[in-house]
N, C-alpha and C positions, 0 to 999 in steps of 0.2 A: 504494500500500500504506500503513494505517494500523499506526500504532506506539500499542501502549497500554502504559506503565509500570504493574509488577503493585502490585496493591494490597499496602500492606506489612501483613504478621501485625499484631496488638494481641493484646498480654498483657495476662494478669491472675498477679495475684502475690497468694497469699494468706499472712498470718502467724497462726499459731498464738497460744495461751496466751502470756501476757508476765509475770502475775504481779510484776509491783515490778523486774524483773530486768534492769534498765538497761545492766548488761556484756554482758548477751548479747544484749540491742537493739540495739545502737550495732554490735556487731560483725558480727550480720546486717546490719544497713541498709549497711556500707560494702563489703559482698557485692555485694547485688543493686539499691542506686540505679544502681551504673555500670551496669547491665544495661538500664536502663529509660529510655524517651522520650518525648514527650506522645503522648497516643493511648493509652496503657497506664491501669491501673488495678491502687492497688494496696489491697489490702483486708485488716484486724485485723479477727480472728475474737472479740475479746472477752477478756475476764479478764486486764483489765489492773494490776487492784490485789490487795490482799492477798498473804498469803505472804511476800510479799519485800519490801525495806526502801525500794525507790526508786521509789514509787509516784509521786509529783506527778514524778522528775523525764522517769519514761517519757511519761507523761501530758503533760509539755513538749515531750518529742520527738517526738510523734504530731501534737498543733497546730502545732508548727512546719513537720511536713512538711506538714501540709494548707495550708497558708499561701503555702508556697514555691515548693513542688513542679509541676511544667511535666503533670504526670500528674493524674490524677484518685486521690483518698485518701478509701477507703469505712472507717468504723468500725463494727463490730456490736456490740450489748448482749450481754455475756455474764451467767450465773445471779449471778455475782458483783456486779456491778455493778445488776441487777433487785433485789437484795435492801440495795445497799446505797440506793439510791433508795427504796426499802421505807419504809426507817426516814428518809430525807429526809420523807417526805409523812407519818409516823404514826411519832414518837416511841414510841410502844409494842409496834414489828414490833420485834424484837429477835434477827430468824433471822440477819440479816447477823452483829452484833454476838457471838453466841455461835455459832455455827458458822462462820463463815469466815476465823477468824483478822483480823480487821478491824480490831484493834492495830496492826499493821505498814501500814495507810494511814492511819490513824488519826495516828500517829507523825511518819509522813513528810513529814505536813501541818504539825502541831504536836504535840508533846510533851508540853504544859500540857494538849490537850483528850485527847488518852492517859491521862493523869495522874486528870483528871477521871472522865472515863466509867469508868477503872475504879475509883477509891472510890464512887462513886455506883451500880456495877454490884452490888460487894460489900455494901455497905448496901439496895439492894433485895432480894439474895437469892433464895428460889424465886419471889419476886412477878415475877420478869421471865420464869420461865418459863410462868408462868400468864398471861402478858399483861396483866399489873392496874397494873403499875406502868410509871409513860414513864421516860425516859433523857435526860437533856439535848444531848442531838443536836445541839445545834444551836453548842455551844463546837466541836464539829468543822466542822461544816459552815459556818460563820462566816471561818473559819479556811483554807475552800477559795477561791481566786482564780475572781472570774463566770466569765472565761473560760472555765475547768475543770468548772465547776460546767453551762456551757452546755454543752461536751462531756459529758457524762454525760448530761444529760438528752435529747440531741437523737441519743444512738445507734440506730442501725437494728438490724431484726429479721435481716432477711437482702440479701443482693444475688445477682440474679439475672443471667446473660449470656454471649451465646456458648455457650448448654450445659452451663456452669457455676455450681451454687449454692453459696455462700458461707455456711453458717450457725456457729453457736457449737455446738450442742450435737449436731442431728440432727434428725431431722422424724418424726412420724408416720406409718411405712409402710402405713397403712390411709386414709389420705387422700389421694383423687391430686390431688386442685387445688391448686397451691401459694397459691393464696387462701385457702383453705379452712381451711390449715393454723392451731393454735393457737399464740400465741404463745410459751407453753410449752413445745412442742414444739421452737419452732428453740433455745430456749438450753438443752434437757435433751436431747433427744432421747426415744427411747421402748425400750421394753423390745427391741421385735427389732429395734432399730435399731445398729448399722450391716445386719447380717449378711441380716436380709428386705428391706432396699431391691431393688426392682430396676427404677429407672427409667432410662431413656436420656441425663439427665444425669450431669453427675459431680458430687458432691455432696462439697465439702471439707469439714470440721467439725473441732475441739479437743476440749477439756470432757472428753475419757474415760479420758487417764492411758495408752491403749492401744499405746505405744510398740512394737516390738520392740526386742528388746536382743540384738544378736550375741555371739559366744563373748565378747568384747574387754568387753561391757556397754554396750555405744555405742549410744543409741536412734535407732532408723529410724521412717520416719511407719509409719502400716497402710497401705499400699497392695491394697485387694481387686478383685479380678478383675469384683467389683460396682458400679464404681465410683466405692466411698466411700475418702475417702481424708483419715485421719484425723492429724493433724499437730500433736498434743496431748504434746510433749516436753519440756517445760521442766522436770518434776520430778528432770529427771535433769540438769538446769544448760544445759540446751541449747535455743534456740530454733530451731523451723521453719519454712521458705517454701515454698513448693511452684509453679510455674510452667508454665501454663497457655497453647497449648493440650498444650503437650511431657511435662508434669509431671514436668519437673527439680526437683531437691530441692537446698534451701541450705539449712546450718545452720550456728549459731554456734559458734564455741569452746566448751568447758565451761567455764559460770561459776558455781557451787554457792555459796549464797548462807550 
């Protein structure tokens, strides 16, 4: 008689929105690393800057676990970080800059190139909305360590595995080839999306703010019966994990920034 030891499970551990939010990083990670062994993967959905104040130093904690880590550490491009690489390659994209709250990474880096962009924002005026006038981008981006600078630029669209897709935003439910799919798509998502998905993966995503909030006001991911399974909590001070293939849920303390 032959004896075969069972192949062990491999997780995957996906984390939501981060947003600058460092208390509520740290206090996830010291959840769900003791959960985790090589063989596993663990994978950021994106939107790791802006909003919140400790952008470089989340952005530290993420290379460092890619570095150390006995697991494999997937990072995806969230809209956030598309737009701020926007105005990396074209001083005169200015989507990041005025719509994203992009002072508070701006900040976190240096203060003087804060200081900067915004008298220089102020003195262009409506010419930055018309796209006529550049912005000196580059006292911030100067200001970023390569390393950081190589994380950003070398983030992925999505990760795919086990039956599990990993995007930032959501996909085009009118496209079934996940080749197919536009980039746009995995970090926005699309109008019926989550709700008309209905493919036989499980499709985890951020980006939508779609928490549920119980009597208590406590956000829970979207869990739908469609398999999308949305984990975009942070604006309520909480970050989430979701684990894969069980879809246990780990969240951090509340840390309101």
């Amino acid at each position: 008689m032959r004896w075969f030891r069972k192949k062990k499970t491999t997780n995957l551990f996906a984390i939501g929105d981060i947003h600058g939010n460092v208390r509520a990083l740290n206090d996830l990670l010291e959840k769900i690393l003791p959960q985790m062994s090589s063989g596993d993967t663990l994978v950021f959905l994106g939107d790791y800057i802006d909003r919140g104040p400790n952008v470089r130093e989340c952005i530290d904690r993420i290379i460092d676990l890619k570095k150390r880590s006995p697991f494999s550490v997937v990072t995806l491009r969230g809209n956030h970080e598309d737009w701020m690489m926007e105005s990396y390659r074209d001083p005169t994209r200015h989507f990041w800059f005025l719509g994203m709250e992009a002072l508070d990474t701006i900040a976190s880096y240096s203060e003087q190139a804060a200081e900067v962009l915004t008298r220089e924002a102020e003195r262009s005026g409506t010419n930055l909305v018309d796209g006529k006038s550049p912005l000196p981008y580059n006292v911030f981006f100067d200001s970023v360590p390569s390393e950081h600078l190589h994380f950003f630029l070398s983030l992925r669209h999505y990760h795919h595995a086990n039956r599990v897709l990993c995007v930032h935003g959501g996909l085009d439910t009118n496209v079934k080839r996940l080749a197919a799919q536009h980039p746009q798509a995995f970090m926005w998502g699309s109008e019926d999306f989550p709700d008309e998905y209905s493919g036989k993966d499980y499709v985890v995503y951020g980006h939508h703010r779609n928490a549920i909030l119980d009597a208590q006001g406590w956000p829970h991911p979207n869990l739908k019966a469609n398999r999308t399974c949305g984990i975009d909590t942070i604006s309520q001070g909480v970050l989430t994990a979701i684990r894969f293939p069980g879809r246990e849920v780990f969240q951090s303390r509340r840390f309101e920034e």
